[in-house]
C-alpha positions in Angstrom: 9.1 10.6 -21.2 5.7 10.4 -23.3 4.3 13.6 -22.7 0.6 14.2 -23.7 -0.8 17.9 -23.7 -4.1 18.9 -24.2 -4.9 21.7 -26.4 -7.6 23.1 -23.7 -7.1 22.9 -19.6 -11.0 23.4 -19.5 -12.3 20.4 -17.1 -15.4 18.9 -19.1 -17.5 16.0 -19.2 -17.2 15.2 -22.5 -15.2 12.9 -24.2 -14.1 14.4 -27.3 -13.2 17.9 -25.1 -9.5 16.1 -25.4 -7.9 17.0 -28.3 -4.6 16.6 -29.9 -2.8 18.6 -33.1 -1.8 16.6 -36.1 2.1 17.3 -34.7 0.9 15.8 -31.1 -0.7 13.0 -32.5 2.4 12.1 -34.6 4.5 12.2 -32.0 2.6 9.7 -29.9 2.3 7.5 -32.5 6.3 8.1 -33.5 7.2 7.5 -29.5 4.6 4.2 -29.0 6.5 2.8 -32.6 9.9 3.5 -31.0 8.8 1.4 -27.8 7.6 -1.6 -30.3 10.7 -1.8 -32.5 12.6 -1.1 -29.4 11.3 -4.6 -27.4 12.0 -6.4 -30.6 15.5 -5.5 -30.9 15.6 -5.9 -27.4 14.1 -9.4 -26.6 17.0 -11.2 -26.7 19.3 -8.3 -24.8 19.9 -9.5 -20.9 18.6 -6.5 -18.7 19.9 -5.6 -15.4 18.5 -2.7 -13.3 17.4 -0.5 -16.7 15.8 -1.7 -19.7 17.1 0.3 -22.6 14.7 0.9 -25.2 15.5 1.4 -29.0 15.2 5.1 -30.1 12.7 5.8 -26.7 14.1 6.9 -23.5 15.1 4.4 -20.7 13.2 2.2 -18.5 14.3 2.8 -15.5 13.4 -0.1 -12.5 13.3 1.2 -8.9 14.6 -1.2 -7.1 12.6 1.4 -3.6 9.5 0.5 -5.2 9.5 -2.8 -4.5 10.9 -2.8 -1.2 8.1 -0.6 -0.4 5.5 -3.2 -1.9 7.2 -5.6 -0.2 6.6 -4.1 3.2 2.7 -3.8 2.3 2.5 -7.2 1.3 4.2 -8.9 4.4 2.3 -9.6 7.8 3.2 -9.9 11.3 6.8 -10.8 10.8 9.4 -13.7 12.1 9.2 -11.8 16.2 5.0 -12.7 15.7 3.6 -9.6 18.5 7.0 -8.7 19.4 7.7 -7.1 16.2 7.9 -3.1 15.2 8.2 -1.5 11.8 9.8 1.6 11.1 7.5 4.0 10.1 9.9 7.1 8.8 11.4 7.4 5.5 14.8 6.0 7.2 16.0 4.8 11.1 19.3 4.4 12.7 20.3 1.8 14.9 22.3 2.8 17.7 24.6 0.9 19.7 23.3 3.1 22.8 20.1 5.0 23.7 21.2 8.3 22.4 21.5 10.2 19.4 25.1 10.3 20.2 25.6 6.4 20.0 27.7 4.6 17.5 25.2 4.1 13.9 25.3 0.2 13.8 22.6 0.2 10.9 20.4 2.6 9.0 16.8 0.9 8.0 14.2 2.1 5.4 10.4 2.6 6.0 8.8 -0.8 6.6 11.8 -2.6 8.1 10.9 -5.0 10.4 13.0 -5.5 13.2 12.3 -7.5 16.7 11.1 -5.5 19.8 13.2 -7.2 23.1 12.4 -3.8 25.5 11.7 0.0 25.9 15.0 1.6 27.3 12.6 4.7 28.0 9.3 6.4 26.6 12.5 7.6 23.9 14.4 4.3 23.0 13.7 1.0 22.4 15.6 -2.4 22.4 15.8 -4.2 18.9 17.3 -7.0 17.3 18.4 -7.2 13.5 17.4 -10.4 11.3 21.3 -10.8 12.1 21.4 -11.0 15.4 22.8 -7.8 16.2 21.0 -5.5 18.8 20.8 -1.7 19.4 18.2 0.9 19.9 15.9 3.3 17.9 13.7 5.9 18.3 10.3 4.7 19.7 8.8 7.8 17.7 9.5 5.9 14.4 8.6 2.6 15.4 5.7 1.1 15.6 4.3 -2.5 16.7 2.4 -5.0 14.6 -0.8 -6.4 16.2 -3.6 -8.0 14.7 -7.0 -7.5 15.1 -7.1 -10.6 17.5 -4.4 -9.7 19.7 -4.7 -5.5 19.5 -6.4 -5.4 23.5 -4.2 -7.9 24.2 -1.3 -6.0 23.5 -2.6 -2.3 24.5 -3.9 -4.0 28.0 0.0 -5.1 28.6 0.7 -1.0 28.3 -2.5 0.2 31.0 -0.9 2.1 33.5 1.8 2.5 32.0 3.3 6.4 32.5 6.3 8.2 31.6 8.3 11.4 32.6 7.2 14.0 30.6 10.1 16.6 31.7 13.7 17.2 31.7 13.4 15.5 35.2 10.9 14.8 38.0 11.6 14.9 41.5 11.0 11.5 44.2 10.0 12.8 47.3 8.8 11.1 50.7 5.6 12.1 51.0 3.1 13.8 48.6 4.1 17.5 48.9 6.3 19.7 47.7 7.9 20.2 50.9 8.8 16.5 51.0 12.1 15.3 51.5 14.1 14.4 47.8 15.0 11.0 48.1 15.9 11.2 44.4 14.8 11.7 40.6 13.3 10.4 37.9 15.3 11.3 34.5 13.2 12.8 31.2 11.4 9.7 29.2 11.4 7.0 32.5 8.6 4.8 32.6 6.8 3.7 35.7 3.8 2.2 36.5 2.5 4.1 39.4 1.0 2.4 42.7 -1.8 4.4 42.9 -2.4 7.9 41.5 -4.2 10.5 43.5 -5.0 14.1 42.5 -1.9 15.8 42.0 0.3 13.0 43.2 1.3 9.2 42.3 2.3 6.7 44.7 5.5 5.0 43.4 7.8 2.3 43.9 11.5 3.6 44.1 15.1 2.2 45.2 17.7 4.8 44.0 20.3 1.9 44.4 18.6 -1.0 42.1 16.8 -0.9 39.0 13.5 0.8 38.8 10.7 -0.8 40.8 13.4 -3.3 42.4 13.4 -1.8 45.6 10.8 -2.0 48.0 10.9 1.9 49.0 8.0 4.4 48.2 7.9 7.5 46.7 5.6 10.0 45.2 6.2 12.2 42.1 3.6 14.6 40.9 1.7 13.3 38.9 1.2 17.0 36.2 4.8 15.8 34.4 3.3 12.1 33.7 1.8 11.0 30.7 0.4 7.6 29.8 3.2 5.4 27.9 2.2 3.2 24.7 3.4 2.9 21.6 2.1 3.4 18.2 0.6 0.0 16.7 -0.3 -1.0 12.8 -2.8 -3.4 12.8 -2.2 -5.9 9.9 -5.5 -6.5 8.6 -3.8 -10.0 7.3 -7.4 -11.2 5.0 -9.6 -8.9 3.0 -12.9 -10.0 2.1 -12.6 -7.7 -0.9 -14.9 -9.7 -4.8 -13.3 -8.3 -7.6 -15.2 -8.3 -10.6 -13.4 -8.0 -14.0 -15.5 -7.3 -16.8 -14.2 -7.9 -20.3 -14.3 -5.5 -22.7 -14.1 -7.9 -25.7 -18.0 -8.8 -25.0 -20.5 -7.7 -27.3 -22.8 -5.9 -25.2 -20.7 -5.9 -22.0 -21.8 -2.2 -21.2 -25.4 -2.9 -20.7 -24.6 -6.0 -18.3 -22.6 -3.2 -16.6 -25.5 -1.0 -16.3 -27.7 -3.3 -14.8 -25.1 -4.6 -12.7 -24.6 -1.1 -11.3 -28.0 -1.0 -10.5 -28.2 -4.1 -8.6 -25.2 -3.4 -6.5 -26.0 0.4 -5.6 -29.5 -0.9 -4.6 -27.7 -3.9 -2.4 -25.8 -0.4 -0.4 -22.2 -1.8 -1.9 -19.6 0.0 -1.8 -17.7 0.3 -5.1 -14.1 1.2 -4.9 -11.2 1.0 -7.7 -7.7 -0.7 -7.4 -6.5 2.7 -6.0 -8.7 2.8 -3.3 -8.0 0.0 -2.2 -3.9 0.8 -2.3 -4.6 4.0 -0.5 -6.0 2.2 2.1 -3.6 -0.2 2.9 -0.9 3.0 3.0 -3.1 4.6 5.3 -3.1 0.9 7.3 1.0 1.8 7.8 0.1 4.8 9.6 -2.9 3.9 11.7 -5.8 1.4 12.5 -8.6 1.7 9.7 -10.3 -1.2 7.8 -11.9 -2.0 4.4 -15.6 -1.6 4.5 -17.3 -5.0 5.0 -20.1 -4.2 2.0 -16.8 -3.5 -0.7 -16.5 -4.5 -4.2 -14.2 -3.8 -6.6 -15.1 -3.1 -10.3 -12.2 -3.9 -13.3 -12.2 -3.7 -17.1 -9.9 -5.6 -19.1 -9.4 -6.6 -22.8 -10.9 -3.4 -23.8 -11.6 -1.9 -27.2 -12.0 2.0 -28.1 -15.5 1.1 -28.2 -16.2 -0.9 -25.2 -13.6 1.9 -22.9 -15.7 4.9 -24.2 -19.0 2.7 -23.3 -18.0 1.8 -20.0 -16.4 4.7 -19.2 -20.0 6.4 -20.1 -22.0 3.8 -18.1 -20.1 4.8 -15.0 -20.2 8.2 -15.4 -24.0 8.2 -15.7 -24.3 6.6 -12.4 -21.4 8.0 -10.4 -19.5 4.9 -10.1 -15.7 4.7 -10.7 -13.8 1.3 -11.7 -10.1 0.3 -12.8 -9.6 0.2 -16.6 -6.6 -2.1 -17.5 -5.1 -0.5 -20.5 -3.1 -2.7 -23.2 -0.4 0.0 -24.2 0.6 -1.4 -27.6 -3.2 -0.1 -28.5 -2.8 3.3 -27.8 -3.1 5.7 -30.6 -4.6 7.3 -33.5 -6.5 4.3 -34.7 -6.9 2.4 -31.2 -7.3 3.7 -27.6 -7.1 7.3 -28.1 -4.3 9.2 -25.5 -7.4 11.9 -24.7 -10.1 9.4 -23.9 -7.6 7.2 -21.2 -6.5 11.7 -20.2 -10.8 11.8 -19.5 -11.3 8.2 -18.0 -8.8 9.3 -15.6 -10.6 13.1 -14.9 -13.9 11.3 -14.4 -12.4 9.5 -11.2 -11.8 6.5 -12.9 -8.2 4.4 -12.2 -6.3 2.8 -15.1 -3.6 0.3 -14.9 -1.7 -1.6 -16.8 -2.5 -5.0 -19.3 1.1 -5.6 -20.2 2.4 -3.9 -23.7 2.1 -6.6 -26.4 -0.8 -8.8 -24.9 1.6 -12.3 -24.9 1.5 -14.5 -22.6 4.3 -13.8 -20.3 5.2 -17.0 -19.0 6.2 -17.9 -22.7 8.9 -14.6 -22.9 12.2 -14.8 -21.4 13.1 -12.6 -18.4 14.7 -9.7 -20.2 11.3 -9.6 -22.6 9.2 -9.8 -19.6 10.9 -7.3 -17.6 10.6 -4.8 -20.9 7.2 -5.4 -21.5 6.1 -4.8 -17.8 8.6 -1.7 -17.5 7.4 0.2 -20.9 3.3 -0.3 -20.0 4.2 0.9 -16.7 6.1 3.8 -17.9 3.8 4.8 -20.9 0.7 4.8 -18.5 2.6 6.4 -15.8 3.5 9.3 -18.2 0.3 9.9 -20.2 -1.6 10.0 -16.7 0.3 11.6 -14.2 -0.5 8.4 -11.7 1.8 6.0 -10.2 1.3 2.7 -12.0 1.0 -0.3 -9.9 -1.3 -3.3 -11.0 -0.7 -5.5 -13.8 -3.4 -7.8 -15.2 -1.6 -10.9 -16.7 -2.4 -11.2 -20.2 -4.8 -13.9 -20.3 -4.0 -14.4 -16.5 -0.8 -16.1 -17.2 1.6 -15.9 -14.8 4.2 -18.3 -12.7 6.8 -17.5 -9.8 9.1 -15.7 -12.1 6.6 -14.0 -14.0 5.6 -12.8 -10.6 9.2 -11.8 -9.5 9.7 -9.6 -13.0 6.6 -8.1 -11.6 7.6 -7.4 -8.5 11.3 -5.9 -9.5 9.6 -3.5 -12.4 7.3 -1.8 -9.8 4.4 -3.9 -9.5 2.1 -4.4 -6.2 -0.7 -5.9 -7.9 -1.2 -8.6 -10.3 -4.8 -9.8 -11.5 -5.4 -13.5 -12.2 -8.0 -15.2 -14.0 -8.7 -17.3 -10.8 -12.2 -17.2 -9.4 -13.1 -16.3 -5.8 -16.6 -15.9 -4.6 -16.3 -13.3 -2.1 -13.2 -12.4 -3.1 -11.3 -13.4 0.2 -7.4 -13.4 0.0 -4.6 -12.1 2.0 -2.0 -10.2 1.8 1.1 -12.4 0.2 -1.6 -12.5 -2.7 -1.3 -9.5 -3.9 0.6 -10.5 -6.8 -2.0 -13.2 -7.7 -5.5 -11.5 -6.8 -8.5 -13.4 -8.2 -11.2 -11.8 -10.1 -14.3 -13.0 -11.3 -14.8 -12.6 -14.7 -17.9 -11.3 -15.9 -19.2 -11.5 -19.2 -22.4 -10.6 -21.2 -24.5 -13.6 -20.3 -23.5 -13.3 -16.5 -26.6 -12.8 -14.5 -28.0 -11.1 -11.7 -28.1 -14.3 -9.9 -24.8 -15.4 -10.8 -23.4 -11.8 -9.8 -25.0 -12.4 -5.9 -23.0 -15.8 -5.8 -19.7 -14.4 -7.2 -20.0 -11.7 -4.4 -20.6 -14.1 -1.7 -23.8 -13.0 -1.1 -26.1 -16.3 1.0 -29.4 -16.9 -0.4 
């Protein structure tokens, strides 16, 4: 692991307030020359689930991360409305609805299985990709909608109630000194005839299925609670420009400045990369959407000189952006460990530009795989953040460039394509366009690039 220790904890604003020994600095330097020789000796070596590095430590690939980005990148499913996710770390299938039924199957978080029925308020009916069918736990489920068809699907659950209560008494009339003409069992749902005060008009056969018969009943309506499930609404297309900014433009840091201007006068909101990936976790968990005015600011192809300038511009006007660090520049006489440690403190997110700046497409696999996994690994450890964007060097990048990306950890990957507006969806997130912005780019040409109508 590439450890980097400050010699002071002391939060500060300034740049140089990171500093390293001589030993410290050699080190870094020693460990970032091990990584290099390492993916030379390497680049012909076939790599399976770990990349072994010369004379560094291991990259190690986990194979959860991208099952996880998988689930964020997928929409509604095969089953359309009819399909749930599972929302815990882990779910069993059971062959019955109870915790004592056989285990047919044991999904991971953001599984998606089929919805065929609710069993009770407790257990629902699913069906595997394979055909197979058992139940799970409504309370780690829950079903995709999207915007479109959310009232749709929440109108199909009004009036909807379920027992809330080891049991619930049927009687003949509404009173407690009513005849028991049977019982409702913990979790049952109903939809009630008519629900009045303390009592709810039912219909009840204890002889056919629920709401078969054609006999009344009345059950007291205190132990009843309205039944729906839990949806995730799959915000499917995000309306999201991303601006890139290279950092290899003379004078790109005053274009910034007046670009900041411009957009915190138009009331945009200016978010980073991580931002916008906390968001869509928070999407797994419950119904919230991107802000309509939101832009997202990136920096790429950056020297020392061009980070620290950047860095400074948004500083001085409280705006944060996503710095895409080439990791074969790190060190003593490039990007120094300290000033990524203070872009980071600042608020700022940094991700990764790939290790050796080649285009990928032209690398076999096993080099691609190494040069995505060491970045991700070196940027992981000198910031303490989960890396998980990639801007292809010079935006090249193919269906398996993409797949090494995906299996080393990757959920984003930044193309060179433009998109006024920014609009893409979600099986894009491995090719995201950006608008590149450069020195000469204008105000004028900035409105156009962010959609904006004249």
């Amino acid at each position: 692991m590439l450890t980097l220790l400050a010699c002071s904890s002391k939060k500060e604003e300034k740049f140089d307030e990171f500093s390293f020994t001589a030993e410290e600095m050699e080190e870094i330097t020693s460990r970032i020359d091990d990584i290099e020789q390492g993916r030379m000796s390497s680049a012909s070596s076939s790599l399976g689930m770990e990349a072994q590095i010369t004379g560094a430590e291991t990259v190690v690939l986990d194979v959860n991360l991208g099952a996880r980005f998988t689930a964020l990148r997928s929409g509604m499913g095969p089953a359309g409305e009819n399909t749930v996710r599972v929302t815990n770390a882990f779910l069993n299938v059971r062959a019955t609805p109870s915790v004592q039924g056989e285990k047919i199957e044991e999904l991971k978080s953001g599984a998606l299985l089929k919805l065929l029925s609710f069993e009770n308020a407790a257990w629902a009916q699913v069906e595997l990709d394979d055909g197979r069918k058992g139940y799970v736990n409504v309370g780690y489920i829950a079903q995709m909608a999207t915007e479109s068809s959310l009232p749709t699907l929440k109108k199909q659950y009004e009036g909807q109630y379920y027992v809330d209560f080891a049991f619930l008494n049927v009687r003949s009339s509404p009173s407690s000194q009513g005849q028991k003409i049977g019982e409702l069992q913990s979790n049952a749902i109903i939809r009630p005839l008519a629900i009045h005060e303390e009592w709810a008009r039912i219909t009840f056969d204890p002889s056919t299925p629920l709401g078969a018969g054609a006999k009344e009943g009345f059950v007291s309506s205190q132990y009843l609670k309205p039944f729906s499930p839990a949806f995730i609404v799959r915000q499917e297309q995000f309306a999201l420009p991303i601006l890139r900014y290279r950092g290899d433009e003379g004078k790109i840091g005053e274009t910034l400045v007046q670009h900041l201007a411009y957009l915190k006068g138009a009331g945009r909101t200016i978010l980073t990369l991580r931002d916008f990936y906390d968001l869509l976790l928070k999407q797994e968990e419950k119904d919230i959407r991107l802000p309509l005015d939101a832009v997202l600011l990136t920096f790429s192809d950056l020297t020392p000189t061009s980070l620290k300038e950047i860095s400074d511009a948004l500083r001085a006007t409280g705006a944060r952006g996503t710095f895409f660090i080439r990791t074969d520049m790190i060190g003593p006489e490039g990007i120094s460990p300290g000033l990524i440690q203070t872009v980071v403190a600042n608020g700022n997110d940094v991700q990764s530009a790939g290790h050796g700046g080649e285009d990928l497409r032209s690398l076999t696999n096993a080099q691609v795989t190494l040069d995505l996994g060491q970045s991700r690994q070196i940027l992981a450890d000198l910031t303490g953040k989960e890396v998980f964007a990639i801007a292809y060097p010079g935006g090249g990048v193919n269906d398996r460039v993409r797949e090494q990306a995906l299996s080393t950890g990757y959920l984003f990957g930044l193309t060179f394509n433009a998109s006024p507006g920014g609009v893409f969806n979600r099986s894009q997130f491995l090719d995201l366009p950006s608008n590149v912005i450069s020195s000469g780019t204008s105000e004028q040409t900035l409105k156009v690039l962010l959609g904006i109508v004249q």
